[in-house]
Backbone as CSV, one residue per row, in Angstrom:
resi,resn,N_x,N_y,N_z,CA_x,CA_y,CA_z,C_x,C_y,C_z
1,UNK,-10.310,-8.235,8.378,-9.116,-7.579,8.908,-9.416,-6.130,9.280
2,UNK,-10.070,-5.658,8.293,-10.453,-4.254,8.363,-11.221,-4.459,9.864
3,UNK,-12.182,-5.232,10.612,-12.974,-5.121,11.693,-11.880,-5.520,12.714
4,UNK,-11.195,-6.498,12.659,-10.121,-6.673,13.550,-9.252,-5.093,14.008
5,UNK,-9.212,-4.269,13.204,-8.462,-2.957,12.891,-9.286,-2.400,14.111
6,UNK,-10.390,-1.926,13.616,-11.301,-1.641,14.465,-11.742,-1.777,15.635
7,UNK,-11.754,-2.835,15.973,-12.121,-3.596,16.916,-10.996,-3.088,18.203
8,UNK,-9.419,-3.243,17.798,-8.060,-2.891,18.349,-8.237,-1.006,18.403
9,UNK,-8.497,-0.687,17.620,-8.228,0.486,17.754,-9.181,1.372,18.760
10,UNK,-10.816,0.843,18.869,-11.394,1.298,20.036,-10.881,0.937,21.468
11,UNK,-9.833,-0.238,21.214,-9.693,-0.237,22.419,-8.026,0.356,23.098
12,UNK,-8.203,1.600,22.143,-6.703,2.096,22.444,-7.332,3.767,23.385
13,UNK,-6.698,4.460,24.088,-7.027,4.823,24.875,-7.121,6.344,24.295
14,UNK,-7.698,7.519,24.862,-7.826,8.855,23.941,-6.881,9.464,23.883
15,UNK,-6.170,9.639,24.570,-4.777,10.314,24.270,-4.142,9.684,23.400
16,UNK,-4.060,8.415,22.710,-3.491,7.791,21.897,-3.846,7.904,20.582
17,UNK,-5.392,7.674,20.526,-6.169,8.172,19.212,-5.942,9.575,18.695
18,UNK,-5.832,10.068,19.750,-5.638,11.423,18.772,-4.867,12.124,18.834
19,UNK,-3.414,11.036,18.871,-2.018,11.532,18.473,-1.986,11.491,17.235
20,UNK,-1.591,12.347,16.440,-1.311,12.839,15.218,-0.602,11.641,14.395
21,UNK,0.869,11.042,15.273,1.326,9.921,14.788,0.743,8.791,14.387
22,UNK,-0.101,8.456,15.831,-0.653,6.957,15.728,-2.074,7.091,14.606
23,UNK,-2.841,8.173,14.786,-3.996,8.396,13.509,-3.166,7.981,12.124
24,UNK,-2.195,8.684,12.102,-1.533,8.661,10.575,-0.718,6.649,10.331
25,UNK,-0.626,6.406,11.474,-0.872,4.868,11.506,-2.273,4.369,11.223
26,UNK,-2.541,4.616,11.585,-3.899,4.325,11.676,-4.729,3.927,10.217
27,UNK,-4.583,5.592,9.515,-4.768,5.732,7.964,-4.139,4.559,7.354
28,UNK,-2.523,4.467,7.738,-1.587,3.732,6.769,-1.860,2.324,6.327
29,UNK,-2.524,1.834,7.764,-3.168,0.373,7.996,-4.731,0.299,7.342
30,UNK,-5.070,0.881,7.273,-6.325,1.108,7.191,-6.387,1.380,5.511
31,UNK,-5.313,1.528,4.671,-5.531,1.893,3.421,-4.582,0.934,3.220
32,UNK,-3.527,-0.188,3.832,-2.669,-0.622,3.191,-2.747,-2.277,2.800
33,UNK,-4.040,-2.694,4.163,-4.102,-3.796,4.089,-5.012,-4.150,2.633
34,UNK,-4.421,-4.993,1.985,-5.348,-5.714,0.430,-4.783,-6.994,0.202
35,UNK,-5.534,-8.212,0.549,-5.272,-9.136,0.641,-5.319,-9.863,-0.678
36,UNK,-6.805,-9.298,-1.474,-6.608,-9.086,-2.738,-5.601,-9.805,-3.486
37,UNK,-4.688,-8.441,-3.400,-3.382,-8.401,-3.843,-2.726,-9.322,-3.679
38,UNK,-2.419,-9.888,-2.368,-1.296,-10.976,-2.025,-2.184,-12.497,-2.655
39,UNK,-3.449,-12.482,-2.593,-3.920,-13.835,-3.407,-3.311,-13.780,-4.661
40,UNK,-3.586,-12.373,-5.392,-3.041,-11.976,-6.949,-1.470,-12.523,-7.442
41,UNK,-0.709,-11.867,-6.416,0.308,-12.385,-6.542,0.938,-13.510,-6.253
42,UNK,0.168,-14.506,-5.748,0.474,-15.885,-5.630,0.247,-16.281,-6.815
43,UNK,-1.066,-16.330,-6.772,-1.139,-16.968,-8.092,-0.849,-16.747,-9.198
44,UNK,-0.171,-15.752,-9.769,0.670,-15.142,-10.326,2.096,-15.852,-10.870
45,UNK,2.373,-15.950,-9.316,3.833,-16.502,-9.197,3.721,-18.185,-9.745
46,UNK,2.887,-18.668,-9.162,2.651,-19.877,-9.625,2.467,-20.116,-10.919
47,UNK,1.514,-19.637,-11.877,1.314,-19.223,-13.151,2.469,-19.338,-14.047
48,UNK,3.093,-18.493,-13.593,4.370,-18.081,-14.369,5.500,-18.796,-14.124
49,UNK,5.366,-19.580,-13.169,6.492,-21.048,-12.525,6.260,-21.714,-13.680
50,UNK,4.791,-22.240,-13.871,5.034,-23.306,-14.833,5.018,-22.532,-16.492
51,UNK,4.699,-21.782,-16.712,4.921,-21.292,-17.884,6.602,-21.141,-18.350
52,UNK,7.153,-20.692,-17.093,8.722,-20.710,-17.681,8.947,-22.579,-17.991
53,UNK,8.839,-23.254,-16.710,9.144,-24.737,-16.913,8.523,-25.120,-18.692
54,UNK,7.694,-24.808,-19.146,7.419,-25.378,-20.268,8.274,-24.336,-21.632
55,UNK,8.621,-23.270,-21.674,9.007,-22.839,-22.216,10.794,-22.667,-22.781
56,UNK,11.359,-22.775,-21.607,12.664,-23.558,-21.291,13.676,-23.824,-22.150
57,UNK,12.941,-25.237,-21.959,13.436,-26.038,-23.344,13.508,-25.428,-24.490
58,UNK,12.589,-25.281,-25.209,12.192,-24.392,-26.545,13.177,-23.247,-27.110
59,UNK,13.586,-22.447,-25.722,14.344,-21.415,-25.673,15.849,-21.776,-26.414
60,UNK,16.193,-22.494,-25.068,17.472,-23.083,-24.975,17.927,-23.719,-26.615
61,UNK,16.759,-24.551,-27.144,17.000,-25.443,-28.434,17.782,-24.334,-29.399
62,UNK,16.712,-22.966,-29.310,17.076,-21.995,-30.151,18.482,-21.205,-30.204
63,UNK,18.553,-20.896,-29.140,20.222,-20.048,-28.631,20.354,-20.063,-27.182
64,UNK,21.062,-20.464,-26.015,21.663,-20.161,-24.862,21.720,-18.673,-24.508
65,UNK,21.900,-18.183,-25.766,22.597,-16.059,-25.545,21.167,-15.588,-25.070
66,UNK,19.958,-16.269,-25.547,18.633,-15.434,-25.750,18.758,-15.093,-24.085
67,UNK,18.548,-16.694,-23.344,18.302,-16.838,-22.019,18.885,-15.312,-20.980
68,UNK,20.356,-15.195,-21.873,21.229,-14.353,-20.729,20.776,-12.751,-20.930
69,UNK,20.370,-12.754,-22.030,19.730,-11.085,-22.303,18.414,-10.949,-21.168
70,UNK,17.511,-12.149,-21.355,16.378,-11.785,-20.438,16.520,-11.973,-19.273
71,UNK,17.925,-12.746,-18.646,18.458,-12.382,-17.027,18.697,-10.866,-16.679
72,UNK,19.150,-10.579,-17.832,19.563,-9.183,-17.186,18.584,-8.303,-17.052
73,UNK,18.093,-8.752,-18.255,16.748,-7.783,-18.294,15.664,-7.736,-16.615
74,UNK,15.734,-8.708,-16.424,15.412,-9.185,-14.874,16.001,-8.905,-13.772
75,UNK,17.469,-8.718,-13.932,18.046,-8.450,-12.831,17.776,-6.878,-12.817
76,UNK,17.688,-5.805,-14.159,17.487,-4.707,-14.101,15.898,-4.521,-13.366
77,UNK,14.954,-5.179,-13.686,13.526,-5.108,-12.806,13.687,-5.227,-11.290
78,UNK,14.471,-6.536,-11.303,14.745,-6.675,-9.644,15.354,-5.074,-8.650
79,UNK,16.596,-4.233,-9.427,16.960,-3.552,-8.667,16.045,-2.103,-8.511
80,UNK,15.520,-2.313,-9.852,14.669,-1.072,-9.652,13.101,-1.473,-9.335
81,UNK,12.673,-2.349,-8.571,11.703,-3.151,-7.873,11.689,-2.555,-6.474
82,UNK,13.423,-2.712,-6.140,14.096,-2.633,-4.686,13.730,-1.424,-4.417
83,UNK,14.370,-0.540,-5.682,14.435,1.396,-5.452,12.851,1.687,-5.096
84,UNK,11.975,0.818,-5.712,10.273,1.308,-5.644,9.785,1.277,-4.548
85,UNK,10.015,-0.091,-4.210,9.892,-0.385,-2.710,10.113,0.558,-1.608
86,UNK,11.692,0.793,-1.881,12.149,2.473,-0.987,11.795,3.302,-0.916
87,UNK,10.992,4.060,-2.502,10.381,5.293,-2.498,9.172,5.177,-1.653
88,UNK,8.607,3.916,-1.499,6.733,3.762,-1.596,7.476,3.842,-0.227
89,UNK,8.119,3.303,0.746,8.477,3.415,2.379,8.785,4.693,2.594
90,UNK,9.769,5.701,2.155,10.055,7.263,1.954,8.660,7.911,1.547
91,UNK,7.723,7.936,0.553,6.321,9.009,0.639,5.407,8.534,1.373
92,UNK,5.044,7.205,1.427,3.925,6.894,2.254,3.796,7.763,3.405
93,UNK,4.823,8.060,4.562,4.869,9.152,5.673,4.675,10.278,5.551
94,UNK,5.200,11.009,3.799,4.518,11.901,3.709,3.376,12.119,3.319
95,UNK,2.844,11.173,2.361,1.204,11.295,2.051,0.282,11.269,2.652
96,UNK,0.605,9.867,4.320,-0.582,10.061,4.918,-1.042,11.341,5.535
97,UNK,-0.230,12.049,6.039,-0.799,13.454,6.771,-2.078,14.082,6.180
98,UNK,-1.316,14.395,4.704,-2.151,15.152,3.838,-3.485,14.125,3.312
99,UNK,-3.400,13.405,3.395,-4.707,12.145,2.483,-5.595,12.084,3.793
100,UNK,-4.891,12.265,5.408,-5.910,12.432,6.351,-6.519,13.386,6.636
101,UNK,-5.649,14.424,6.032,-6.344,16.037,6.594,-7.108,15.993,5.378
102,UNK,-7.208,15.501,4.303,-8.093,15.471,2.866,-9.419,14.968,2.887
103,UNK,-9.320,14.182,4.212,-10.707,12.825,4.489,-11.414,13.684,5.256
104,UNK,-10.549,14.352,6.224,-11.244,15.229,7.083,-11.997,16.004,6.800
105,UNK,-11.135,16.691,5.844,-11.790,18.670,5.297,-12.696,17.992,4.214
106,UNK,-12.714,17.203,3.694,-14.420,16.400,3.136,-15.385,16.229,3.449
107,UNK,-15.182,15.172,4.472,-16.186,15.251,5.549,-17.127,16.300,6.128
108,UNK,-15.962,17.205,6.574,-16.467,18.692,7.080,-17.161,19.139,6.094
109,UNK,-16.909,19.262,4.762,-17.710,19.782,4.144,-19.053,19.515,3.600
110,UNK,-19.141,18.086,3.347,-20.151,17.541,2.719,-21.090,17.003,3.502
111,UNK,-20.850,17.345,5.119,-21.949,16.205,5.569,-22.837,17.408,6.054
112,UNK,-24.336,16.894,6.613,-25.219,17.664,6.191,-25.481,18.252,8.151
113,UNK,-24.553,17.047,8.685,-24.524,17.503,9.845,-23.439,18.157,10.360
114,UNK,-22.575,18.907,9.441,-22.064,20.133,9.862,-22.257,21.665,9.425
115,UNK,-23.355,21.486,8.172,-23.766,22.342,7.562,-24.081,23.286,8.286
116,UNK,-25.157,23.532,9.182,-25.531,24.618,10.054,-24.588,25.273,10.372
117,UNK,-23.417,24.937,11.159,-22.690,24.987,11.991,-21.453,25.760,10.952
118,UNK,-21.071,25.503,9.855,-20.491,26.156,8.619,-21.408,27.333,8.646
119,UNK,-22.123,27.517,8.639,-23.328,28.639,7.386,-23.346,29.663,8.644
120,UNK,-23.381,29.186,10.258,-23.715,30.338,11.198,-22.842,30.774,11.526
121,UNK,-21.317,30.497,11.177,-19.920,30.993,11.636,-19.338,31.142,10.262
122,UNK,-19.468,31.257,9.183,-19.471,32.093,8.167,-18.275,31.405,7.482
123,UNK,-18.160,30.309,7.687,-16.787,29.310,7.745,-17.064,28.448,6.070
124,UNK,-17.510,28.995,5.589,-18.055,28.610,3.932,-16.113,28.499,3.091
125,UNK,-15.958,30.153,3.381,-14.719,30.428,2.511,-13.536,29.373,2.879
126,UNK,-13.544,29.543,4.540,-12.312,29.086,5.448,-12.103,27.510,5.261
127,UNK,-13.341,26.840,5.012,-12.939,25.781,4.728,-12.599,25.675,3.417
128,UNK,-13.481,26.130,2.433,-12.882,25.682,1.135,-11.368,25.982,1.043
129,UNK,-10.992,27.123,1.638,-9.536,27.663,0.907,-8.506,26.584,1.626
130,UNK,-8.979,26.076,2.991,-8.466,25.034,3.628,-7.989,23.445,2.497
131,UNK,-9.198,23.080,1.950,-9.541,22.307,1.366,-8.282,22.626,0.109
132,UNK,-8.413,23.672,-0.476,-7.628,24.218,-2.128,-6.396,23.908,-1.882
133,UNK,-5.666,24.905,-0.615,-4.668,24.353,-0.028,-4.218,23.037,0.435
134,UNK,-4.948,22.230,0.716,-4.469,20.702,0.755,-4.763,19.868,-0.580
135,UNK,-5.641,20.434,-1.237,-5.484,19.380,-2.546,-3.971,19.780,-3.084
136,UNK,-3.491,20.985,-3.140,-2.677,21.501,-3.864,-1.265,21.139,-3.099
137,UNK,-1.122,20.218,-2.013,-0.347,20.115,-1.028,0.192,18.847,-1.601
138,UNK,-1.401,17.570,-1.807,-1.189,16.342,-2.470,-0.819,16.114,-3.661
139,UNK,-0.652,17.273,-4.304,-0.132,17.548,-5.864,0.967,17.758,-6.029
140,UNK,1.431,18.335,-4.735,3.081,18.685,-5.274,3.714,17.281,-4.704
141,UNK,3.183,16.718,-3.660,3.577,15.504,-3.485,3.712,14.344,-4.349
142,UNK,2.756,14.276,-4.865,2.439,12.962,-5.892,3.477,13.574,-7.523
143,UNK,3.690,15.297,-7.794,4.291,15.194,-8.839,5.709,15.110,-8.650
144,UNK,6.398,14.990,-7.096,7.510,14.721,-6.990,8.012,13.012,-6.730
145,UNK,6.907,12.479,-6.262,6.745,11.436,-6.404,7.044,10.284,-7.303
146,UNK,6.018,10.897,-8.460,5.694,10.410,-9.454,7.330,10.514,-10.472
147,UNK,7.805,11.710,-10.139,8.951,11.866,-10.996,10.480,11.374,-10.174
148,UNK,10.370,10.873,-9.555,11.365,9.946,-8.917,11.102,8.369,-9.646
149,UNK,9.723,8.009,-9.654,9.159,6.798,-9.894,9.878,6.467,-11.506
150,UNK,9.403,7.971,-12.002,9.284,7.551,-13.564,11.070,7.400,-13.845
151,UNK,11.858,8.300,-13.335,13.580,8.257,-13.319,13.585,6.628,-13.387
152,UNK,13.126,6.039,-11.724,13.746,4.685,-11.843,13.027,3.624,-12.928
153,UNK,11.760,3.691,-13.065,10.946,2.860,-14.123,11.768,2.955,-15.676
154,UNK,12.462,4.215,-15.806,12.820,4.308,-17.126,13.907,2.682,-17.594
155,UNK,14.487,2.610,-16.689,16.061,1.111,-17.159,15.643,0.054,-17.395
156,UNK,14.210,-0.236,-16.759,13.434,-1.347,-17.402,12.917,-1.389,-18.768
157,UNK,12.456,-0.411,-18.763,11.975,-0.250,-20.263,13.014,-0.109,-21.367
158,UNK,14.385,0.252,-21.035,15.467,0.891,-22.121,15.895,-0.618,-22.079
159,UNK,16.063,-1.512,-21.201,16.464,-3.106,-20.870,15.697,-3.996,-21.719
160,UNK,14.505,-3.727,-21.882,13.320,-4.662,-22.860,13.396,-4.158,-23.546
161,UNK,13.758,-2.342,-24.313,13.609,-2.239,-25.736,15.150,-3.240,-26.040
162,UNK,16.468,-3.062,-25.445,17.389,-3.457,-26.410,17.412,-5.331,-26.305
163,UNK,16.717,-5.833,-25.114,16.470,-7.015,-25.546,15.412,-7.812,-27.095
164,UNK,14.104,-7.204,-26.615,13.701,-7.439,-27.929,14.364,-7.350,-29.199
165,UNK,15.372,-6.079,-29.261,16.059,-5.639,-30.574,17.132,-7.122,-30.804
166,UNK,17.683,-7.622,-29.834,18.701,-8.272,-30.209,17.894,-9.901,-30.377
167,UNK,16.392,-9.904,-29.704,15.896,-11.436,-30.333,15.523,-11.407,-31.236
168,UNK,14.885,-9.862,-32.065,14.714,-9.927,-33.634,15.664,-9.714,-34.171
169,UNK,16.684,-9.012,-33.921,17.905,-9.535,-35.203,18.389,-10.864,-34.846
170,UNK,18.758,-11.488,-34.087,19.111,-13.033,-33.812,17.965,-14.205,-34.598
171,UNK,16.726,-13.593,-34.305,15.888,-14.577,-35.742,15.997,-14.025,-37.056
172,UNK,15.806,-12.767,-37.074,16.629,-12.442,-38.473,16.937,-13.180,-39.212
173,UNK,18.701,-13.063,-38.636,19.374,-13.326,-38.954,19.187,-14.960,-39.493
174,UNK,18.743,-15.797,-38.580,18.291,-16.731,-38.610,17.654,-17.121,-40.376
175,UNK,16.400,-16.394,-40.383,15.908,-16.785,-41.262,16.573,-16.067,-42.625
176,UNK,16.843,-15.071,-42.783,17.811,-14.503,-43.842,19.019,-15.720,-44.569
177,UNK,19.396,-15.952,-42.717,20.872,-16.644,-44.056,20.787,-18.062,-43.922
178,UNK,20.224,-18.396,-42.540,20.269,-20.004,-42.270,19.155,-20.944,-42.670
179,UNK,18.044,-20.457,-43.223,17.334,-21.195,-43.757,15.943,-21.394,-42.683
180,UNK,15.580,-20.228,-41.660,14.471,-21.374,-40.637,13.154,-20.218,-41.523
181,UNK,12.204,-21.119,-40.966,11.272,-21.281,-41.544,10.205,-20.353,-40.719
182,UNK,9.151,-19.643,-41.273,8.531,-18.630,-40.048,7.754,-19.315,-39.389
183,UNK,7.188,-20.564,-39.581,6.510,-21.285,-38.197,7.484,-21.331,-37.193
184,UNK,9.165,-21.728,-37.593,9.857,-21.798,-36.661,10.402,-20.492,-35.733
185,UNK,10.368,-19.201,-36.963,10.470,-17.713,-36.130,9.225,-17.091,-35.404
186,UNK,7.987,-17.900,-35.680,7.143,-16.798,-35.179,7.562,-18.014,-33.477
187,UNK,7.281,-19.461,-33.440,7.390,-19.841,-32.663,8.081,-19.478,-31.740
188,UNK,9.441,-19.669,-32.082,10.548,-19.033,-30.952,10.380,-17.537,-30.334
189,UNK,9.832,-16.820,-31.250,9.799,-14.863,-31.266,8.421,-15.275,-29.930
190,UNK,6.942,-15.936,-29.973,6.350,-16.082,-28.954,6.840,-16.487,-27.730
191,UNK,7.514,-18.223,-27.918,8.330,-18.206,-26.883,9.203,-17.142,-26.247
192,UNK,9.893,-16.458,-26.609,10.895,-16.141,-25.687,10.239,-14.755,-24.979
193,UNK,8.632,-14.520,-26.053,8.164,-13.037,-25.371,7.303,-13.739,-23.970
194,UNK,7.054,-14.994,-24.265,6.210,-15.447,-22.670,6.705,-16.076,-21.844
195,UNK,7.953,-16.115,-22.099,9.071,-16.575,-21.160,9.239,-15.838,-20.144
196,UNK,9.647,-14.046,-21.076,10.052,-12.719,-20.690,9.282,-12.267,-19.739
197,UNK,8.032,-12.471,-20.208,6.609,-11.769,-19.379,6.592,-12.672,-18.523
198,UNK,6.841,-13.783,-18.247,6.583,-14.323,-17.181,7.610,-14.668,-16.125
199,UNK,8.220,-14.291,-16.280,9.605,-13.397,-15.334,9.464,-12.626,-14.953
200,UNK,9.046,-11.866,-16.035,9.022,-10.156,-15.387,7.557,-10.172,-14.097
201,UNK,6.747,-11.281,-14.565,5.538,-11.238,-13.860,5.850,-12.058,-11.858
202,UNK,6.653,-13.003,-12.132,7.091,-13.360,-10.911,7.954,-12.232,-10.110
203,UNK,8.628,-11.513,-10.697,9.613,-10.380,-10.107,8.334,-9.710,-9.116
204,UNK,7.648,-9.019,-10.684,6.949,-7.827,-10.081,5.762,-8.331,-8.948
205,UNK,5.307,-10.315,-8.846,4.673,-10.267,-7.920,5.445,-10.517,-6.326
206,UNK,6.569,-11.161,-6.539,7.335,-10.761,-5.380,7.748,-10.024,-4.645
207,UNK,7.917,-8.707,-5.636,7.807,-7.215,-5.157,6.657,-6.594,-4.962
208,UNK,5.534,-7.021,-5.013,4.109,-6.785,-4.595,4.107,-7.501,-3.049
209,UNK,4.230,-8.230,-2.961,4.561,-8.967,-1.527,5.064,-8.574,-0.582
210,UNK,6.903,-8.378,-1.013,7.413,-7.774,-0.157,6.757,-6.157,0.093
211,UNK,6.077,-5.499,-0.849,5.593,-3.975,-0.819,4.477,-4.863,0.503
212,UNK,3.665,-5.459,0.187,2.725,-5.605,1.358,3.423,-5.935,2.502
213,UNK,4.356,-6.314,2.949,5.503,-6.399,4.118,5.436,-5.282,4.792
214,UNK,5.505,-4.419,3.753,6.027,-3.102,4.705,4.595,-2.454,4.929
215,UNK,3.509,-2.691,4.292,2.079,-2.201,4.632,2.194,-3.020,6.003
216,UNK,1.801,-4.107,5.718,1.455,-4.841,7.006,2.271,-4.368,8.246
217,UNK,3.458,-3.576,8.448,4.129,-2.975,9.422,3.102,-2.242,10.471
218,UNK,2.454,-1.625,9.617,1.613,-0.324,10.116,0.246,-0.806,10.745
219,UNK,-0.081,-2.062,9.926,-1.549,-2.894,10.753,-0.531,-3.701,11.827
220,UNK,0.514,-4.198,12.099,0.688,-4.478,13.034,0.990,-3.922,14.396
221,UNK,1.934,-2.496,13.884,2.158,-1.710,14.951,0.741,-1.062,15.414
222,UNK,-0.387,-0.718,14.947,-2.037,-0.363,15.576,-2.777,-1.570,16.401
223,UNK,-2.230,-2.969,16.096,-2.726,-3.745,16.734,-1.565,-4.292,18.217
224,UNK,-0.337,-4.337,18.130,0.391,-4.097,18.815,0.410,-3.346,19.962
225,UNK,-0.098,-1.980,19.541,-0.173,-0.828,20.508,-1.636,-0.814,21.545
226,UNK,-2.389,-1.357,20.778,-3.515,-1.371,21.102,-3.540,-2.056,22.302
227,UNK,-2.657,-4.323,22.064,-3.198,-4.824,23.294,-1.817,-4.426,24.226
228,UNK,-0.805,-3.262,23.530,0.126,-3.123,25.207,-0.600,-2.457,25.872
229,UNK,-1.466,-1.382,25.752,-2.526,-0.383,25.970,-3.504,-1.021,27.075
230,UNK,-4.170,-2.287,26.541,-5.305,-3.003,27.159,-4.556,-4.066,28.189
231,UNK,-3.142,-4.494,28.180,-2.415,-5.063,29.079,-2.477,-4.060,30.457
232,UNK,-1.494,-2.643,29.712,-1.331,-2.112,30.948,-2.630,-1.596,31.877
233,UNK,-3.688,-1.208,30.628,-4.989,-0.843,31.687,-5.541,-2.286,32.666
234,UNK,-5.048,-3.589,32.196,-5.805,-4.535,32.957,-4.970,-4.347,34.232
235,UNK,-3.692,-4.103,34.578,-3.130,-4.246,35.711,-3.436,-3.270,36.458
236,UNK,-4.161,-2.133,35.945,-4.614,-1.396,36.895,-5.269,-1.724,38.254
237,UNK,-5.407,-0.894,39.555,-6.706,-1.268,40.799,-7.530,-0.893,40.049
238,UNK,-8.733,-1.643,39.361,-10.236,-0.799,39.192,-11.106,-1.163,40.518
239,UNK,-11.016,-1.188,41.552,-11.683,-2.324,42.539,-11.823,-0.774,43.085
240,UNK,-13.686,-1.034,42.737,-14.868,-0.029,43.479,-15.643,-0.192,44.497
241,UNK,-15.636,0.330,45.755,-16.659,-0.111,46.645,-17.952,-0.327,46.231
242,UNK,-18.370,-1.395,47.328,-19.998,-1.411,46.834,-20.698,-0.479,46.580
243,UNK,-20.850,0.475,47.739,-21.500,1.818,47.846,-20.484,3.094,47.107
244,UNK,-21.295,3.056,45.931,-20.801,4.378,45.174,-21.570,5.499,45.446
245,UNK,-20.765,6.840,45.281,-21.543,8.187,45.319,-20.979,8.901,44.432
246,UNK,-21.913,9.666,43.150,-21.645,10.377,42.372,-21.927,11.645,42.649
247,UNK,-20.862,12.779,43.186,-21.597,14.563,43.093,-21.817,14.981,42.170
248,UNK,-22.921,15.422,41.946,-23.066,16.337,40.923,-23.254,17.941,41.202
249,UNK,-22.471,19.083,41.230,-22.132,20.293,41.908,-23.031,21.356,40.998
250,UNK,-23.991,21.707,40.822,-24.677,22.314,40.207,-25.084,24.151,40.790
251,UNK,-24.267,24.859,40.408,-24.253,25.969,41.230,-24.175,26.001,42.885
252,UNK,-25.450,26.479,43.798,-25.269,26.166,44.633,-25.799,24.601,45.305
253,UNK,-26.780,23.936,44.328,-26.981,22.679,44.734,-26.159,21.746,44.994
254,UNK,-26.581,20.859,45.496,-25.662,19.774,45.808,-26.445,17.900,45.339
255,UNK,-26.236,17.497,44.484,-26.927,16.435,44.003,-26.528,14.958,44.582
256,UNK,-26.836,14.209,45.403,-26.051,13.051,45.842,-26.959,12.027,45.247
257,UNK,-26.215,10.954,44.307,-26.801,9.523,43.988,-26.059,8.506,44.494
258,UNK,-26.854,7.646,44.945,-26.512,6.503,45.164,-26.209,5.210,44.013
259,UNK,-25.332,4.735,43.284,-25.605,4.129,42.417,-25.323,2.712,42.825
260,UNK,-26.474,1.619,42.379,-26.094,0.122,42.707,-24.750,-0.424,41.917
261,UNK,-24.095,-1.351,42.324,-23.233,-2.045,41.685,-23.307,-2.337,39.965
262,UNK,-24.889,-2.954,40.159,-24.666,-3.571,39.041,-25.328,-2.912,37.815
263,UNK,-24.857,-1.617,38.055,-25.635,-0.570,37.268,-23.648,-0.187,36.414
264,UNK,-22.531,-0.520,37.138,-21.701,-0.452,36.277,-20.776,-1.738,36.622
């Protein structure tokens, strides 16, 4: 995919490449596609299909109430799944700028074929402070980021502490006054924790999915653009006479070639 990327993107035209917009597409696709991932989360999902199917039963035998605590608990993952989703569509636009100008001012610095060219224009300081300034750019980004993330991540976690609380006092209780037995509490207490996890694991790979939805936006719009690009250049006239002449104006000279056809 990554060569397919490639492949589309040389054939997009120079004024296009090095629009600021479409580069920062460019990045987005180029860092977003992980297919990886979407195998991960299949199989994932599948995984955890049949793990609930076998677990189920077991649940249910024990209490009906257990089931409805870990819906919610789920429905709380689902909405703040949604909110993640939103944020990662809201910073991604702002990160790429800075993560491209970051690749750049690296580059510039470390490769050995710009070195000279640094050292004879005295450009040592100018880039680094360039460089300080954009790390410090991706920092304030990622810690505002990050603290939006952690706000919404918090209801999941406050959702699974008070669920767990209410399946250990419900076996508790259980074994305190009604008589069950701890093969039968540790049993159920496993069940209902790999029930949980494997809910929570189908959510979060569905929302890995749909998150690759919105990656894949950005490899499509670079490949998109690319063949309207190579459409409209095909309708062009390219139709060259046989006999070409190239000037070449060299002060007062005057250079005339003849070039054969099948030389282009």
């Amino acid at each position: 995919m990554q060569m397919l990327l490639g492949q589309y993107v040389m054939q997009m035209p120079y004024d296009m490449v090095e629009c600021p917009k479409v580069r920062d597409f460019i990045e987005m696709a180029k860092n977003g596609m992980n297919f990886f991932q979407l195998i991960d989360s299949l199989v994932n999902i599948i995984s955890a299909v049949i793990t609930i199917v076998g677990l189920i039963a077991i649940i249910i035998t024990f209490h009906p109430v257990i089931l409805v605590f870990i819906i919610l608990v789920a429905a709380t993952k689902i909405v703040t799944d949604a909110k993640s989703r939103r944020l990662t569509e809201k910073w991604k636009g702002l990160y790429t700028p800075a993560i491209r100008k970051n690749s750049y001012l690296y580059t510039l610095m470390r490769s050995p074929n710009f070195s000279k060219e640094i050292r004879t224009n005295d450009l040592k300081d100018w880039c680094y402070s360039k460089c300080d300034d954009n790390i410090q750019e991706i920092y304030d980004l990622e810690f505002e980021n990050n603290k939006e993330l952690q706000k919404n991540d918090i209801w999941p976690v406050v959702a699974t502490i008070l669920q767990e609380a209410a399946v250990y006092i419900m076996l508790g209780y259980q074994v305190l006054f009604k008589g069950m037995l701890i093969g039968d509490f540790s049993m159920y207490l496993t069940s209902i924790s790999s029930f949980s996890n494997s809910l929570s694991n189908i959510i979060s790979s569905v929302s890995q999915l749909l998150k690759s939805g919105i990656l894949a936006r950005d490899f499509r719009y670079c490949i998109e653009t690319a063949e309207k690009n190579l459409k409209s250049a095909q309708q062009l006239d390219t139709h060259i006479d046989k006999k070409t002449s190239i000037i070449l104006r060299l002060n007062m000279f005057i250079l005339s070639i003849q070039i054969p056809r099948t030389l282009y």
